[in-house]
C-alpha positions, 0 to 999 in steps of 0.5 A, a space after each residue: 522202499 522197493 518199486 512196484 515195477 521190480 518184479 524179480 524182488 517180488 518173486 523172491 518175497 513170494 518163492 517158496 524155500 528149502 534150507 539144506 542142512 549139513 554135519 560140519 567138524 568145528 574146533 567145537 566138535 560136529 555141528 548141524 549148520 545151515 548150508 543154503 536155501 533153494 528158491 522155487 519160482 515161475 511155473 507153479 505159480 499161477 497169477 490171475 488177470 487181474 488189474 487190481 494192483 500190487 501193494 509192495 510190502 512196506 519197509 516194516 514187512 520188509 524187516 520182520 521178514 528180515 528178522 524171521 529169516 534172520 531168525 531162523 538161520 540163528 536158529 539152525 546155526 545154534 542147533 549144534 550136536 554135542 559131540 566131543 570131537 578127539 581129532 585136532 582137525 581143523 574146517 576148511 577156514 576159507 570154505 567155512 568164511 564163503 560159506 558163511 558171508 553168503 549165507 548171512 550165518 554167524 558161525 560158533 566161535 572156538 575158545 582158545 584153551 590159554 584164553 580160558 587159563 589166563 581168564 582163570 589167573 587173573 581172578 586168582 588171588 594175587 597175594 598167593 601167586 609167587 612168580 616163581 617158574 615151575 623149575 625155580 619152585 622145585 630148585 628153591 625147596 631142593 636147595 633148602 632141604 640141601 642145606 638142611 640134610 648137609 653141612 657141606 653142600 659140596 661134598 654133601 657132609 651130613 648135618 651132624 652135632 657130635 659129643 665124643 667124650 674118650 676115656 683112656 682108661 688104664 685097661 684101653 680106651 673106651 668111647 662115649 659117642 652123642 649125636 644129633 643129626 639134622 633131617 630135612 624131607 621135601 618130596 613129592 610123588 607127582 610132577 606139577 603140571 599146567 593147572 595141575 595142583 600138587 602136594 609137597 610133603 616138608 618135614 623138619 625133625 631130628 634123629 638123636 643117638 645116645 651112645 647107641 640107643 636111637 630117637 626121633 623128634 619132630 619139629 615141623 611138619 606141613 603138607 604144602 597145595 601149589 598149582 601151575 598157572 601160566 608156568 607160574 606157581 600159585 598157592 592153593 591157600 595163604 595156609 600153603 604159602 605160610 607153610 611153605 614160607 616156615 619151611 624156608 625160614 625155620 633154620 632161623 626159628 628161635 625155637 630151633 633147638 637141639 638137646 643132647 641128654 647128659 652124661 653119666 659120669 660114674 662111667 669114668 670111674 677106675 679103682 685106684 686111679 683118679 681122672 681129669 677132664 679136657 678141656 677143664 670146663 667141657 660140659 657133661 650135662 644135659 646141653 640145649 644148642 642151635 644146630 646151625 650155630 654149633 659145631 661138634 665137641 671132643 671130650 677126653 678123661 686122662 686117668 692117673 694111678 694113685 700112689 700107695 704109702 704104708 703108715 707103720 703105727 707103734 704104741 709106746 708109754 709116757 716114758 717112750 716104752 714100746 708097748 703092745 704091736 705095731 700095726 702097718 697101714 697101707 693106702 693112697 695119700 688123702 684115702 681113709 
């Protein structure tokens, strides 16, 4: 309860007031926000002589006129002016607080923008975050493409699978070249930025020669969405993980097989000479193989001349009497 005789607390109750507003840059943009209240008492108030007495507001007039104040300068506070702001300025801080503790106005609180980020991965989805860095996403897929495209890292050795077969045939020697040659493509066009979701292109195929005439084969081949949140990898989808996860592994796919087609062997071929294979039992045919698992082969055809003998034939009676002309025969041992 207030006493009747505090006569400066009723001349504030009844002054009449003006709010002054004014523009103030927050780290939300400009905002209108209450600045002060002039009080306006004595002199333009005319009391009667009267003996009749005051009655002081009570303690419940006395918070509703608290709360409608209260109300009111909430009220001014919250009347903000969406403007977005570019500059990075920041209010006077210590003006701002002054301002605020006397005038019983909450100020608008900024957000800070990693708050938002680490709010928004912690209701991701934690099976497809990987705890992967940026620079150890990027190292992982450069490393296993490496692997893919070379046999040796070191001196970057393409990853082909060769079968040579060299005839040395009486007129020189002539070659029959096969090859497979692994292929392995993981690229982006764009660099993964802070929240910034990206693709990557993964590709696992083939490139077959046969003796010159060139194909294709495709094995795999998956676009992979990934982000960066709080500079860790995450997973647009468990179908992004599940592809990322086949191309890391896919030189382990039992399925991961190469197939040379066979050779024709009526290519040895020489009139009058007659050929042998080394080793023995190289295989001509067609020939499926693990690319990782096998190494390159060399096939030669060795080439002899055959031999010519001549068969004299004479025909002669019971009693041993030449009879009719001899004939010669000539030919390789074996040939008709």
């Amino acid at each position: 309860m207030v006493s009747k005789n505090n006569q400066i607390k009723y001349e504030k109750w009844n002054a009449n007031r003006k709010p002054h507003y004014g523009l103030r840059k927050l780290s939300i943009g400009v905002a209108s926000v209450l600045l002060g209240t002039t009080l306006y008492w004595g002199g333009t108030t005319v009391l009667a002589d009267t003996n009749a007495p005051v009655t002081p507001p009570t303690q419940e007039t006395e918070q509703t006129t608290t709360n409608t104040s209260d109300s009111e300068n909430q009220k001014s506070s919250l009347n903000l002016t969406d403007v977005k702001s570019q500059s990075n300025a920041q209010p006077n801080s210590a003006n701002q607080g002054s301002a605020t503790n006397e005038l019983g106005v909450s100020s608008a609180k900024a957000v800070d923008p990693n708050t938002l980020t680490e709010s928004k991965a912690a209701t991701a989805d934690d099976s497809l975050a990987t705890g992967m860095t940026v620079s150890d996403y990027y190292k992982a897929l450069d490393d296993k493409n490496d692997y893919y495209n070379h046999s040796n890292e070191e001196t970057k050795s393409l990853r082909i699978i060769n079968r040579t077969v060299t005839m040395h045939k009486p007129s020189g020697d002539e070659t029959i070249t096969q090859s497979i040659r692994v292929r392995g493509v993981a690229g982006s066009s764009h660099e993964l930025i802070e929240n910034g979701p990206v693709g990557y292109n993964l590709m696992i195929g083939f490139i077959i020669n046969n003796n010159g005439t060139r194909s294709t084969k495709m094995l795999f081949r998956d676009r992979v969405q990934a982000k960066a949140v709080n500079g860790k990898i995450v997973f647009d989808s468990e179908a992004d993980k599940q592809g990322y996860e086949k191309f890391m592994s896919y030189d382990k796919n039992p399925d991961f097989l190469a197939t040379l087609p066979a050779i024709d062997e009526s290519q040895f071929n020489v009139p009058g000479y007659s050929y042998t294979i080394s080793p023995a039992n190289s295989n001509l045919g067609e020939w499926t193989f693990q690319p990782f698992q096998t190494n390159s082969v060399n096939i030669e055809v060795n080439y002899k001349k055959n031999a010519n003998h001549t068969v004299t034939y004479k025909f002669v009676d019971q009693n041993g009497q030449e009879v009719g002309t001899a004939t010669s025969v000539s030919g390789s041992a074996g040939s008709e």
